[in-house]
C-alpha positions in Angstrom: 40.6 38.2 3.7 41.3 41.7 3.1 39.0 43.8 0.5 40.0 47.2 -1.1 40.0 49.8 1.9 38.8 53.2 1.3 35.1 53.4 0.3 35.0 57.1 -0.6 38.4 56.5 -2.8 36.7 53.4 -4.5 33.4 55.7 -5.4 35.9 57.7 -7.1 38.1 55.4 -8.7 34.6 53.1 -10.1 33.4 56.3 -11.7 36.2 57.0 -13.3 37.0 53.2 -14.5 33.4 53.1 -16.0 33.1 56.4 -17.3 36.6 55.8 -19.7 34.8 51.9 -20.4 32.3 53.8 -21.7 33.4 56.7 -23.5 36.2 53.9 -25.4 32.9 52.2 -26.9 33.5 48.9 -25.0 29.7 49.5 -23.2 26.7 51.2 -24.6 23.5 52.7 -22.9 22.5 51.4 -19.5 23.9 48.0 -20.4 27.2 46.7 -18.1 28.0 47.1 -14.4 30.7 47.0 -12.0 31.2 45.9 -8.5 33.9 46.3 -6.1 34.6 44.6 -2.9 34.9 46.7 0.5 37.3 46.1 3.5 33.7 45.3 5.3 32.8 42.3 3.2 29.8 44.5 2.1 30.2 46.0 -2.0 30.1 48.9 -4.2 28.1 48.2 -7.4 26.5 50.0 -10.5 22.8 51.3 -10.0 20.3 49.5 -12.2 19.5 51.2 -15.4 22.4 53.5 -15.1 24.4 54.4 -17.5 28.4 54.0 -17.1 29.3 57.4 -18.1 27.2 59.0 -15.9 27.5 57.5 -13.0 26.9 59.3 -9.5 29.7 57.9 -6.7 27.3 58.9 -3.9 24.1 56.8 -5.7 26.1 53.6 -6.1 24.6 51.2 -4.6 26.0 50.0 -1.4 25.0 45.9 -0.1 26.1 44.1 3.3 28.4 41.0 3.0 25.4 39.0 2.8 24.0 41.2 -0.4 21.2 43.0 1.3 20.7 46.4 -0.5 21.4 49.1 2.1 22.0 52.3 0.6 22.0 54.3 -2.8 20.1 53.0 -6.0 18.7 49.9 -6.3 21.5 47.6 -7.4 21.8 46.2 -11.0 19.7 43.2 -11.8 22.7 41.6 -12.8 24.0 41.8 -8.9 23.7 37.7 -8.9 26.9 38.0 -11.1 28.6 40.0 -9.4 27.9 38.4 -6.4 28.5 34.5 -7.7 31.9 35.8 -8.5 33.3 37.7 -5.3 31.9 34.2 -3.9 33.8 31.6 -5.6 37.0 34.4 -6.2 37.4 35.7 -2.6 40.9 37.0 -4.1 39.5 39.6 -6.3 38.1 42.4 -5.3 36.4 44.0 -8.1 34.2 42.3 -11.0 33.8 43.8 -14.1 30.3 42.6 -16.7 30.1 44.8 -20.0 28.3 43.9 -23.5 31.5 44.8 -25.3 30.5 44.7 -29.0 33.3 42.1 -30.5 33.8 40.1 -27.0 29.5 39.9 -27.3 29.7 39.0 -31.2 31.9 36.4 -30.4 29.6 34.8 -27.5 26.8 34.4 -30.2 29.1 32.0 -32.4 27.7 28.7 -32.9 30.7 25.9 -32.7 33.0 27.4 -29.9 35.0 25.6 -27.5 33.2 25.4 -24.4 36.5 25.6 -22.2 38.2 28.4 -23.9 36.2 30.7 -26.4 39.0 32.3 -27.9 42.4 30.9 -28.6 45.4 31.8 -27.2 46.7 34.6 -30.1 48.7 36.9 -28.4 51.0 37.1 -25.3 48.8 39.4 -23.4 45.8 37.7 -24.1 47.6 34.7 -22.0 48.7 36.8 -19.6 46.1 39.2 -18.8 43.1 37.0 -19.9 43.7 33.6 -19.7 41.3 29.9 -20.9 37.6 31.8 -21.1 35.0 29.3 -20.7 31.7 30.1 -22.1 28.4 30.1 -19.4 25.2 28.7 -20.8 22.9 31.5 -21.8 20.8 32.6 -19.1 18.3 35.8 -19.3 19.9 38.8 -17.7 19.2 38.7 -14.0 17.9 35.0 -14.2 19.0 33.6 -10.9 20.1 30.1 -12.1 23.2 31.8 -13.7 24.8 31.5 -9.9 25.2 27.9 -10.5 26.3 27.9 -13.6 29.2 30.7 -12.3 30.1 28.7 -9.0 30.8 25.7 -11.3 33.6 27.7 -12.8 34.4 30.5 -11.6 36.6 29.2 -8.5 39.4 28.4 -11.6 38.5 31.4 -13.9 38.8 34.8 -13.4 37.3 35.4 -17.1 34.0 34.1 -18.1 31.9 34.6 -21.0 28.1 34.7 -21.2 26.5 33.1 -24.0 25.1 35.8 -26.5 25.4 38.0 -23.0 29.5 39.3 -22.5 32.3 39.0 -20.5 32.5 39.5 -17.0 36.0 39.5 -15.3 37.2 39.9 -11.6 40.6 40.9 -10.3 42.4 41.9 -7.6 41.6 46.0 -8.2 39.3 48.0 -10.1 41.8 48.6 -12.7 43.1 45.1 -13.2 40.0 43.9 -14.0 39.2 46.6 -16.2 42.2 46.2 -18.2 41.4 42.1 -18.4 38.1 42.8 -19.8 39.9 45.1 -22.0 42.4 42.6 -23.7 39.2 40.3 -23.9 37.5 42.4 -26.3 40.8 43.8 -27.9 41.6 39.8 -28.5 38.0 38.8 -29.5 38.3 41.6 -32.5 41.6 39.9 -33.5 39.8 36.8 -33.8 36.8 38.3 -35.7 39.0 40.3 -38.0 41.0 36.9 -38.6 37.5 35.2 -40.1 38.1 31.9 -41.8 41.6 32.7 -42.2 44.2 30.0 -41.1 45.2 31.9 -37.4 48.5 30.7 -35.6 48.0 30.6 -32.1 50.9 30.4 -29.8 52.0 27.2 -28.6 52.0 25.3 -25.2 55.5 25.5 -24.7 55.1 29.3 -25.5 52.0 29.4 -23.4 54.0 28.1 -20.4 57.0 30.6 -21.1 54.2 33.5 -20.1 52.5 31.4 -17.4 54.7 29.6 -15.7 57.2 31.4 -12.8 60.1 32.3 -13.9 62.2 30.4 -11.2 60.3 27.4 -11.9 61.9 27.4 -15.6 65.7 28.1 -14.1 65.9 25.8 -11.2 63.8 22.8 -10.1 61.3 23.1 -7.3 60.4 20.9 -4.5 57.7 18.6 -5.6 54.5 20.5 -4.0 55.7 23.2 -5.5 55.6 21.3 -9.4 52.7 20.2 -9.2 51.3 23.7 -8.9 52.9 25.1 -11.2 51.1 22.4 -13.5 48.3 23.0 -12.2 48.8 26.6 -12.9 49.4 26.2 -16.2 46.6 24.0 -17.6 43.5 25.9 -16.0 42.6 29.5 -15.4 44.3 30.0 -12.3 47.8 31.7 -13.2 47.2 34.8 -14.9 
């Protein structure tokens, strides 16, 4: 496996990623945090009671492969997250948790679909997002919410924490950043929509955005099918 190279680049870069999260209103206070993965197999991540637009890229907090605390602030007591996710996601390299206001609103709805919390509305949604299962409520840095992550995480790269948030890895800092971002752009859709009838797109158009394009031109061998079906009914293609 190869992690994001470059640790002073990526103090740099998760400054910058959290100080525009926060000055855009998606996090507020001391509340989200962000982790990224280093060509070591140790990680970057968000101090604890820090705030993410005033972060200090020489008092991140810097932990071993194994998660062992070895420099900077004390890590966020949220690390079991982060860590759950780089764990089940070896793929993605950076993890993103906020308490965006809409994405958050819509995690304390009673009656949501367990497997996917918000429909499908709009192409980039699909694309960028994908299903988001919700993740029993747990109390912030309770470690039992590592189980409940492991169970899912492996097929989605977007979760959401019951009356919690999202949290979101990728394969860079800003990928994931601008997943979490479509989340709570999507999540105000659906909130502005209220009891109106909404119009979600389709499976067929789902598979238009999901599916490879060769796969729709020319047929593949049968491995080959059978993940793109696969691909196409659970979190994995994004």
């Amino acid at each position: 496996m190869t992690g994001i190279t470059n640790e002073s680049r990526l103090r740099s870069e998760l400054v910058t990623v959290a100080e525009s999260l926060f000055h855009r209103g998606l996090t507020a206070g001391s509340s989200g945090n962000i982790s990224v993965r280093l060509d070591d197999g140790g990680f970057l991540m968000t101090p604890t009671n820090s705030s993410l637009g005033r972060l200090d890229g020489d008092q991140l907090s810097r932990l071993d492969a194994g998660g062992r605390h070895i420099d900077g602030g004390q890590p966020t007591k949220e690390a079991a997250l982060h860590r759950a996710m780089h764990q089940r996601r070896p793929g993605d390299n950076a993890v993103v948790h906020l308490h965006s206001p809409h994405a958050t609103a819509v995690s304390c709805l009673d009656g949501l679909d367990h497997r996917n919390c918000i429909p499908p509305l709009t192409a980039y949604h699909v694309m960028r997002v994908g299903p988001l299962p919700l993740v029993a409520y747990h109390r912030p840095g309770d470690p039992a919410v590592v189980a409940a992550i492991a169970a899912i995480a492996s097929d989605c790269h977007a979760l959401l924490l019951a009356n919690h948030g999202p949290i979101v890895g990728e394969s860079t800092l800003q990928r994931a950043a601008d997943a979490i971002e479509e989340l709570e752009q999507t999540a105000r859709i659906l909130l502005l929509l209220g009891d109106r009838p909404a119009r979600p797109l389709t499976q067929a158009q789902i598979e238009e955005l999901t599916d490879p394009p060769q796969s729709r031109e020319e047929p593949s061998p049968p491995e080959s099918r059978q993940g793109a079906r696969h691909a196409g009914t659970n979190c994995l293609k994004r």
